[in-house]
BARO-250002 format. One record per atom (N, C-alpha, C): residue in three letters; x, y, z. Coordinates in steps of 0.001 Angstrom, whole numbers, padded with zeros to 6 digits, always signed. Atoms other than C-alpha are relative to their C-alpha. Example, Ala and Ser with C-alpha at 12.3 -4.5 7.8 and 13.67 -1.06 7.14 Angstrom:
<rs>
ALA+000890-001190+000000 ALA+012300-004500+007800 ALA+000900+001200+000000 SER-000820-001190-000060 SER+013670-001060+007140 SER-000770+001090+000730 
</rs>
This chain:
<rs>
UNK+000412+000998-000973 UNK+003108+002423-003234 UNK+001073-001079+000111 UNK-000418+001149-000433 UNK+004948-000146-001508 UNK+000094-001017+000593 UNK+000167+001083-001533 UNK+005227-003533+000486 UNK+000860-000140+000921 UNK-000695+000203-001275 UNK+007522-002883+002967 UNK+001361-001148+000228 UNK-001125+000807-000109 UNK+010149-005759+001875 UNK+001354+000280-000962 UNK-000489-000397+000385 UNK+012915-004309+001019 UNK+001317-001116-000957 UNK-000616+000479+001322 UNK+015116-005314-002112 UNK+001513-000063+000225 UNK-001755-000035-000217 UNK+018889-004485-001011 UNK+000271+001446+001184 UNK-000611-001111-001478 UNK+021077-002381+001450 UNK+000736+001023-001134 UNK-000641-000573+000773 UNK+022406+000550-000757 UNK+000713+001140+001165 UNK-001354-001020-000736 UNK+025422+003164+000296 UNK-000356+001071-000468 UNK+000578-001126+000886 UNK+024964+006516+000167 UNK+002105+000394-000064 UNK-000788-000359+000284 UNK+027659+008125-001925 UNK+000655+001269-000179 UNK-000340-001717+000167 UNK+027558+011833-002049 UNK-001019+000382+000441 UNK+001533-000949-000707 UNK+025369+014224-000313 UNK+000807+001569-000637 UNK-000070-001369+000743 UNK+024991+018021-001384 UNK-001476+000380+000641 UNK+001028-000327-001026 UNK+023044+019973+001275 UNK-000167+001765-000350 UNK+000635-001690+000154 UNK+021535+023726+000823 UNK-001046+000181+000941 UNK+001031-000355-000948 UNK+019077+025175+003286 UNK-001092-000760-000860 UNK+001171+000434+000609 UNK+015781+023073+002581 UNK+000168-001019-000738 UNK+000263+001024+000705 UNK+017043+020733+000545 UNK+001361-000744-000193 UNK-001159+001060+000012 UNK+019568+017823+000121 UNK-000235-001005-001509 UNK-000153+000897+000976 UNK+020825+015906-003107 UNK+000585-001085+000684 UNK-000220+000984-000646 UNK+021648+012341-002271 UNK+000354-000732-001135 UNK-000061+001428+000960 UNK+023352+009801-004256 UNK+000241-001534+000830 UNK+000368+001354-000917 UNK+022739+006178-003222 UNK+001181-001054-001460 UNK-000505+000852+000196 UNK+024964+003228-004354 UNK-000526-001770-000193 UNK+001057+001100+000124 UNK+022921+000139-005695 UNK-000005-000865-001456 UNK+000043+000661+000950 UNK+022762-002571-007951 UNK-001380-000353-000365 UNK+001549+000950+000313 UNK+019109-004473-007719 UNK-001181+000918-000142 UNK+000845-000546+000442 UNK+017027-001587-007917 UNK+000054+000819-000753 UNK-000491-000910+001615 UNK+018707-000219-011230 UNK-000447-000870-000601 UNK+000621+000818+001196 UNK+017303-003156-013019 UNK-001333+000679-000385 UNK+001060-000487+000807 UNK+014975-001273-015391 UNK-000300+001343+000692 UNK+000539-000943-000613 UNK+015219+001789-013757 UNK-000187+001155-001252 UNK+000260-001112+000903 UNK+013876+005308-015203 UNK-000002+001369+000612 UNK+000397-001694-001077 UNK+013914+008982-014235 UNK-001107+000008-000154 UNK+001084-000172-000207 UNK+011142+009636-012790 UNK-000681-000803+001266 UNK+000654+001152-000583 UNK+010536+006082-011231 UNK+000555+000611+001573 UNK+000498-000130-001680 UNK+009857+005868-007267 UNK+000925-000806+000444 UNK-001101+001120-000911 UNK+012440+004210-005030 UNK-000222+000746+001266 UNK+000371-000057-001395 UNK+011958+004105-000994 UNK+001278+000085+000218 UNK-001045+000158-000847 UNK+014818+004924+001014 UNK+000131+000056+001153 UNK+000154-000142-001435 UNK+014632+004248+004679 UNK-001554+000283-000148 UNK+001460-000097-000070 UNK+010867+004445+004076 UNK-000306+001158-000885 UNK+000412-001316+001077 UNK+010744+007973+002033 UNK+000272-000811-001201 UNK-000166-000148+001455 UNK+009668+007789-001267 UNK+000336+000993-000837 UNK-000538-000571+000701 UNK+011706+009349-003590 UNK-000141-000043-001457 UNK+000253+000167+001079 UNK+011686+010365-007043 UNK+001574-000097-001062 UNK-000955+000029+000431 UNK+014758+009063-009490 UNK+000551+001296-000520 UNK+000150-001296+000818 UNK+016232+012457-011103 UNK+001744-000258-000976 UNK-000791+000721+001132 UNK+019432+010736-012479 UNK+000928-001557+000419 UNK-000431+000999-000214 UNK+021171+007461-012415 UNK+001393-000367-000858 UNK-000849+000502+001250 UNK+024131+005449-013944 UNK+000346-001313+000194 UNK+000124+001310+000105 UNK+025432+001947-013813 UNK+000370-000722+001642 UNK-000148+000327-001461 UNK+026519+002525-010340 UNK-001036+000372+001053 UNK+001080-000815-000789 UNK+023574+004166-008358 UNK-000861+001373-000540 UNK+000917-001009+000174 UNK+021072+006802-008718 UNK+000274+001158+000952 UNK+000157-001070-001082 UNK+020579+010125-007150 UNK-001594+000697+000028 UNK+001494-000676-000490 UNK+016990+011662-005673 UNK+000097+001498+001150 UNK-000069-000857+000130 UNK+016603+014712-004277 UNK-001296+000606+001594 UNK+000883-000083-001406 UNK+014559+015728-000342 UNK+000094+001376-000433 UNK+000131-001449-000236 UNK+013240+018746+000026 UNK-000266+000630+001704 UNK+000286-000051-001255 UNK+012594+020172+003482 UNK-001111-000403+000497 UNK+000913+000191-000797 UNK+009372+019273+004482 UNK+000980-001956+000359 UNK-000172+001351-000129 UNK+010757+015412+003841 UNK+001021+000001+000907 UNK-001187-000113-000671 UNK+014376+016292+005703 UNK-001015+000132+001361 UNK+001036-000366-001482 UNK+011390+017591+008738 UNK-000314-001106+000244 UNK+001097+001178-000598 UNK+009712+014739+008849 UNK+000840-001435+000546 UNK-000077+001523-000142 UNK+012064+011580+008523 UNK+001561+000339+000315 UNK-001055+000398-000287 UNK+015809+010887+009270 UNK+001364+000286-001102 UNK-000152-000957+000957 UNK+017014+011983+005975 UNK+001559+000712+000154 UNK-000731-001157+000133 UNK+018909+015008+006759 UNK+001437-000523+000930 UNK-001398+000436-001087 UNK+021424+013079+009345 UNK+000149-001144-000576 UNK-001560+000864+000265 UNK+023050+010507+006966 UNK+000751+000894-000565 UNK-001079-000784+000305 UNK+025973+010826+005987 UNK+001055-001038-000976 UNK-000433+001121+001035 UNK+028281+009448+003183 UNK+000919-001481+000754 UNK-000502+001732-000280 UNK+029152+005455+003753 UNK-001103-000391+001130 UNK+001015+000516-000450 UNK+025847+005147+005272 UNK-000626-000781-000159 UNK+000913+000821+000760 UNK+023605+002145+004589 UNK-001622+000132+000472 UNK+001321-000332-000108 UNK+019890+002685+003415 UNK-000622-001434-000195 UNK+000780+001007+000122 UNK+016915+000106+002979 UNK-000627+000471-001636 UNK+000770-000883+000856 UNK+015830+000824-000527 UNK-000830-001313-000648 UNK+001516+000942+000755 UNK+012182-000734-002802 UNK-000233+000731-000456 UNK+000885-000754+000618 UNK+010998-000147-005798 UNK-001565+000454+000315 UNK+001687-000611+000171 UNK+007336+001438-006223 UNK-000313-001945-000577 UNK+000492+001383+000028 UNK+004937-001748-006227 UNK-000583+000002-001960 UNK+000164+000401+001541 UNK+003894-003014-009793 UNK-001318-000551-000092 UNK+000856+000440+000067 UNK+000651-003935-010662 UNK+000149-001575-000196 UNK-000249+001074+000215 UNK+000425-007716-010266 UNK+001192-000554+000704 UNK-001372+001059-000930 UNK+003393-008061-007964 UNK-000603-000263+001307 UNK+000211+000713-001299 UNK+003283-009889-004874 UNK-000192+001032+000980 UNK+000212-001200-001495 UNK+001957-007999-001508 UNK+000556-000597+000977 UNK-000353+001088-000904 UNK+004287-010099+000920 UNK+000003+000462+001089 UNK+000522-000566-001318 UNK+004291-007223+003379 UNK-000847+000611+000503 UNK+001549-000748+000196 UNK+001524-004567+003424 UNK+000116+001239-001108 UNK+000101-001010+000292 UNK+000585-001636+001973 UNK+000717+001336+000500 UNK-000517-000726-000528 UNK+003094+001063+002687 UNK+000460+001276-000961 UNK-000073-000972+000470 UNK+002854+004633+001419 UNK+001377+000880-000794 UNK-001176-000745+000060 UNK+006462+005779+001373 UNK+000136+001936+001083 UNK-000095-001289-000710 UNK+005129+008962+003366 UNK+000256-000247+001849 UNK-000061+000366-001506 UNK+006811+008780+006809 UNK-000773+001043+000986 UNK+000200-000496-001106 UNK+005151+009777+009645 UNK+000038+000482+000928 UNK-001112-000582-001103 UNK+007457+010580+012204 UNK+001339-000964+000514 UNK-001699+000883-000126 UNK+010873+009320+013763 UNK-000454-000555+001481 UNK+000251+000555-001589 UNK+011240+006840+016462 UNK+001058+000169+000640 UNK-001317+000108-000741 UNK+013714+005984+019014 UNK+000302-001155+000290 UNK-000068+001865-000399 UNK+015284+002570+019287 UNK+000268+000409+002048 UNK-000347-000385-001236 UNK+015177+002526+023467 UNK+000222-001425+000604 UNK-000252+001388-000460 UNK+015726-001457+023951 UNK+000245-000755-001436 UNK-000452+000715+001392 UNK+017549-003680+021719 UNK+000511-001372+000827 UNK-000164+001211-000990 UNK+017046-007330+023282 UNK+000273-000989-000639 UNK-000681+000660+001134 UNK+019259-010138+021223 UNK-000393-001718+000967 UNK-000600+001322-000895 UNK+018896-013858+022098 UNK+000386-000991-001194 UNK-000633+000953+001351 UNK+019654-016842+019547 UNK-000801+000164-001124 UNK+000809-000433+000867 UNK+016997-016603+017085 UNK-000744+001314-000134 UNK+000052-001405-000133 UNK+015872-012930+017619 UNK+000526+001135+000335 UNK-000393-000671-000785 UNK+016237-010131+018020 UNK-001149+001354+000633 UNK+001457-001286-000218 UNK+013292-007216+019881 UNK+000274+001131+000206 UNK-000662-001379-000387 UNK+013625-003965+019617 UNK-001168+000626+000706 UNK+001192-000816-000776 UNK+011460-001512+021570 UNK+000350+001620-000211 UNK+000010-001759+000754 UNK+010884+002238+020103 UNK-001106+001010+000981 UNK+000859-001143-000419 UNK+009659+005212+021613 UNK-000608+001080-001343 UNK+000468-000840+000311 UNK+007036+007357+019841 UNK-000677+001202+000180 UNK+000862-000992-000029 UNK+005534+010369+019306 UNK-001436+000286+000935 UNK+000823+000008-001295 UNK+002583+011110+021978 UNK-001529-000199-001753 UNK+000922-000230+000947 UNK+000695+012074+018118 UNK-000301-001324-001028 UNK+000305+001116+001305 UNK+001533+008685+015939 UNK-000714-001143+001696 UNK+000378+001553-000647 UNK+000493+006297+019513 UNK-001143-000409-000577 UNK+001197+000807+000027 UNK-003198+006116+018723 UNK+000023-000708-001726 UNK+000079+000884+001773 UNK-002243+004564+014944 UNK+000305-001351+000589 UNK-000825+001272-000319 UNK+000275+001817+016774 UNK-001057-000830+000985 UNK+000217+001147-000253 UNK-001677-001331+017342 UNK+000550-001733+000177 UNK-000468+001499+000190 UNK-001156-004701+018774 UNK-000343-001097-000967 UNK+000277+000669+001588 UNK-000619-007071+015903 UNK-000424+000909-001237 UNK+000468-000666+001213 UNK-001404-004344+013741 UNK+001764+000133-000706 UNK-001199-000315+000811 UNK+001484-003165+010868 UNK+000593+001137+000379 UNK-000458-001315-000494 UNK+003889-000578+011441 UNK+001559-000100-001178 UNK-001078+000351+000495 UNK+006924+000087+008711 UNK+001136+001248+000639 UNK-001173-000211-000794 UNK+010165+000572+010284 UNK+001078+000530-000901 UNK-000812+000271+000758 UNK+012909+002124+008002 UNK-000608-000578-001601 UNK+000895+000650+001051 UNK+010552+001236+005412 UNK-000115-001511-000220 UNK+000585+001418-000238 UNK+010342-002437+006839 UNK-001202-000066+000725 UNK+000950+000089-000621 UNK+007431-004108+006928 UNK-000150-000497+001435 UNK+000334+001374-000899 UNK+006376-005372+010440 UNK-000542+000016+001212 UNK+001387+000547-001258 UNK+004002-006703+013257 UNK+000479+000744+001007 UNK+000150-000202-001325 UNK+003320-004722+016306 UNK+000283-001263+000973 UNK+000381+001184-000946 UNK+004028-007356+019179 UNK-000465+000335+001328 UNK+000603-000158-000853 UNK+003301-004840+021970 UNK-000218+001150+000112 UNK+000124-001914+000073 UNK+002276-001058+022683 UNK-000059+000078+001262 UNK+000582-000613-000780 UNK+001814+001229+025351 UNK-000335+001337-000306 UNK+001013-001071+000496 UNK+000815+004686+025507 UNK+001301+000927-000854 UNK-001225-000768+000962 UNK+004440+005941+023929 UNK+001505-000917-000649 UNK-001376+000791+000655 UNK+006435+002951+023088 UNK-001067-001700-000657 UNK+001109+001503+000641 UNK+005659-000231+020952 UNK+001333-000856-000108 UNK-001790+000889-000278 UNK+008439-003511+020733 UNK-000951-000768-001397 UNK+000245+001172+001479 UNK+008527-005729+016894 UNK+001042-000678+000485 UNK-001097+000868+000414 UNK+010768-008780+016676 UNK+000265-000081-000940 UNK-000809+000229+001372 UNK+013347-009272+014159 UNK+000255-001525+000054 UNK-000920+000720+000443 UNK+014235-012115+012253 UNK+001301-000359-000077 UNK-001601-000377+000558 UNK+017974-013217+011439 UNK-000005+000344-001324 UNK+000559-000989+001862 UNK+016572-012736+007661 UNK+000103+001441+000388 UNK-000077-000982+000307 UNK+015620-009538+008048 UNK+000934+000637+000386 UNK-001226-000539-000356 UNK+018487-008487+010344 UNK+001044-000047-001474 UNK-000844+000589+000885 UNK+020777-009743+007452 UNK-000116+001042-001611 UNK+000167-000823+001344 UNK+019080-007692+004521 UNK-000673+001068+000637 UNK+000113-001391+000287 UNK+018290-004594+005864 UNK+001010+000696+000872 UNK-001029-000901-000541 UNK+019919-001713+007758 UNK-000618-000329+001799 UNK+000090+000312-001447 UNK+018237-002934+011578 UNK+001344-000423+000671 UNK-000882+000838-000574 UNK+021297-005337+011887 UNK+000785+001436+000799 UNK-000859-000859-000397 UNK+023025-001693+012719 UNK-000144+000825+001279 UNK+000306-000527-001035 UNK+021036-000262+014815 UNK+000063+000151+001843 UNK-000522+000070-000987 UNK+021531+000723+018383 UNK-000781+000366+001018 UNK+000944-001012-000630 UNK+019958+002392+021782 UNK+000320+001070-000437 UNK-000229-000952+000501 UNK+019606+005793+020742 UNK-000183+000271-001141 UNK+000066-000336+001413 UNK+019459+005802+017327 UNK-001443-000404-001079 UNK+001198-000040+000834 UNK+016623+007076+015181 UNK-000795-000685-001052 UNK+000554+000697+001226 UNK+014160+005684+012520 UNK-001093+000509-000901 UNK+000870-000603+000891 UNK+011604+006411+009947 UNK-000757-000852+000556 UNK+000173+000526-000541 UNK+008607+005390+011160 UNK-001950+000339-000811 UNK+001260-000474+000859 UNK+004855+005291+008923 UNK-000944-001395+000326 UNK+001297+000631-000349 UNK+001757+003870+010335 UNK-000916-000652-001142 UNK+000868+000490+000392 UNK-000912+001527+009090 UNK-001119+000841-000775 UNK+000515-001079+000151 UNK-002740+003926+006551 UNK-001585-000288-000034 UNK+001103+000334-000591 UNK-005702+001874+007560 UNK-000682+000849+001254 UNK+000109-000422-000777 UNK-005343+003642+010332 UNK-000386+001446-000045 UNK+000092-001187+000459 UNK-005371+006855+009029 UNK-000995+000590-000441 UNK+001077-000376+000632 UNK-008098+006639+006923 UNK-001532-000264+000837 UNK+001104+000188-001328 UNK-010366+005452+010283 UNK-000041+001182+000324 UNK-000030-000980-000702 UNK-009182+008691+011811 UNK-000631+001041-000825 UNK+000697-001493+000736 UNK-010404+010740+009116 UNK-001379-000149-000414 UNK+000885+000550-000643 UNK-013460+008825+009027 UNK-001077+000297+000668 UNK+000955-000684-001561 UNK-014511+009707+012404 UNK-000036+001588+000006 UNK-000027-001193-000334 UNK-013536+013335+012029 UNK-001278+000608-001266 UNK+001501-000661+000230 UNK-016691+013828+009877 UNK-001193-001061+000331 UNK+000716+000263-000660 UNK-018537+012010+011911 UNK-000370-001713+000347 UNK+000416+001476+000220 UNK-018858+008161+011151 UNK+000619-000510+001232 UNK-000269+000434-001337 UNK-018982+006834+014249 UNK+000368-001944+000301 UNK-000463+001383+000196 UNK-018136+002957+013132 UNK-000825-000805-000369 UNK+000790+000650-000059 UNK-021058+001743+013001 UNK-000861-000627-001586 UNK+000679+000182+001693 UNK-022369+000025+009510 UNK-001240-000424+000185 UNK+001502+000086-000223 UNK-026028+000244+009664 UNK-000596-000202-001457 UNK+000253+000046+001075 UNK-028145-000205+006599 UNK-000052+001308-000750 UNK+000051-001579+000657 UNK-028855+003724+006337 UNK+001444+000009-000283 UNK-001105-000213+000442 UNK-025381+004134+006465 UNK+000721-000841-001064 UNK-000496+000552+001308 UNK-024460+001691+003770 UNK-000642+000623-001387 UNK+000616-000854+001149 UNK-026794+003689+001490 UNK+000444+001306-000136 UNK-000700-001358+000299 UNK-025371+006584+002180 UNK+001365+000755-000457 UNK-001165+000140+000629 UNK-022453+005379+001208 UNK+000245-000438-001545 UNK-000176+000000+001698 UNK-023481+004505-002576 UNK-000510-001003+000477 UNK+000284+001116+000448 UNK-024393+000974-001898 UNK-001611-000190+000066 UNK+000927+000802-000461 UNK-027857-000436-002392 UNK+000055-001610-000386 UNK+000351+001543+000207 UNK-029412-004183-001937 UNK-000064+000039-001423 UNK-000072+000150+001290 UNK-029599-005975-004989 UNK-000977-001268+000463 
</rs>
């Protein structure tokens, strides 16, 4: 699990590609403090699992379904990622709740700059629109951040100069792809309804859910 505020910009340093699957070494200082094989680190929003490290960076390890799903499979060495540890019990939630499992890829299709901002506007998937809500969360690259508008295949967030500054957005362009993982609030509504709960919290239905009055 993660919150979506990412910790540093790391380089990737070596790739090593085979049908299905890609080794990756990443270049990083701040999220080697106390690191372990095994431990969870986000990169561009995938969560990954450490499998070795040293004083200069770590390396993790995609397999194909993850190369399918997220952005992944098209870096390339002297690339810069967004990387976060796995959340800690007791640490701060400053952005939301964010899985590490991406969802699908967007498309940056407007990139609108003025003195204090900057808005980007993404095209999605026809399958992730009904997650993307106004004002709802949406992590970008495995940043956290606010819907400001939708329609039925594109949604627009504003950037900060902060966040421009510490993550990999500042790079971005028209055209160019992103990792892109919905509100799993959202998710868990949709599945929800697909056995039947129609929204409604009634008293039967709070009992039928485990709770009684007290």
């Amino acid at each position: 699990m993660f919150t979506g505020i990412i910790e540093e910009v790391g380089k990737v340093q070596r790739i090593e590609r085979r049908s299905g699957y890609q080794r990756t070494t990443i270049k990083a200082v701040r999220v080697l403090d106390g690191v372990k094989l095994g431990d969870s680190i986000s990169l561009d929003g995938a969560c990954h699992t450490v499998v070795e490290f040293d004083q200069n960076g770590f390396t993790v390890e995609s397999v194909d379904e993850t190369l399918r799903r997220t952005t992944l499979g098209k870096l390339q060495i002297g690339d810069p990622v967004n990387l976060e540890r796995s959340l800690k019990l007791g640490d701060r939630l400053d952005g939301h709740m964010v899985a590490g499992h991406v969802d699908g890829i967007g498309t940056v299709i407007r990139r609108s700059e003025s003195a204090d901002n900057v808005v980007f506007e993404l095209e999605m998937s026809e399958k992730l629109a009904p997650y993307i809500a106004e004002k709802g969360s949406v992590a970008i690259n495995g940043i956290s951040l606010t819907v400001v508008s939708v329609t039925s295949r594109t949604f627009s967030v504003t950037i900060i100069p902060h966040t421009l500054s510490v993550t990999t957005l500042a790079h971005k362009r028209i055209g160019d792809v992103v990792n892109l993982e919905v509100d799993m609030i959202a998710r868990y509504l949709e599945r929800l309804t697909q056995f039947g709960y129609d929204g409604r919290l009634t008293e039967a239905k709070i009992k039928e859910m485990g709770y009684e009055q007290q």
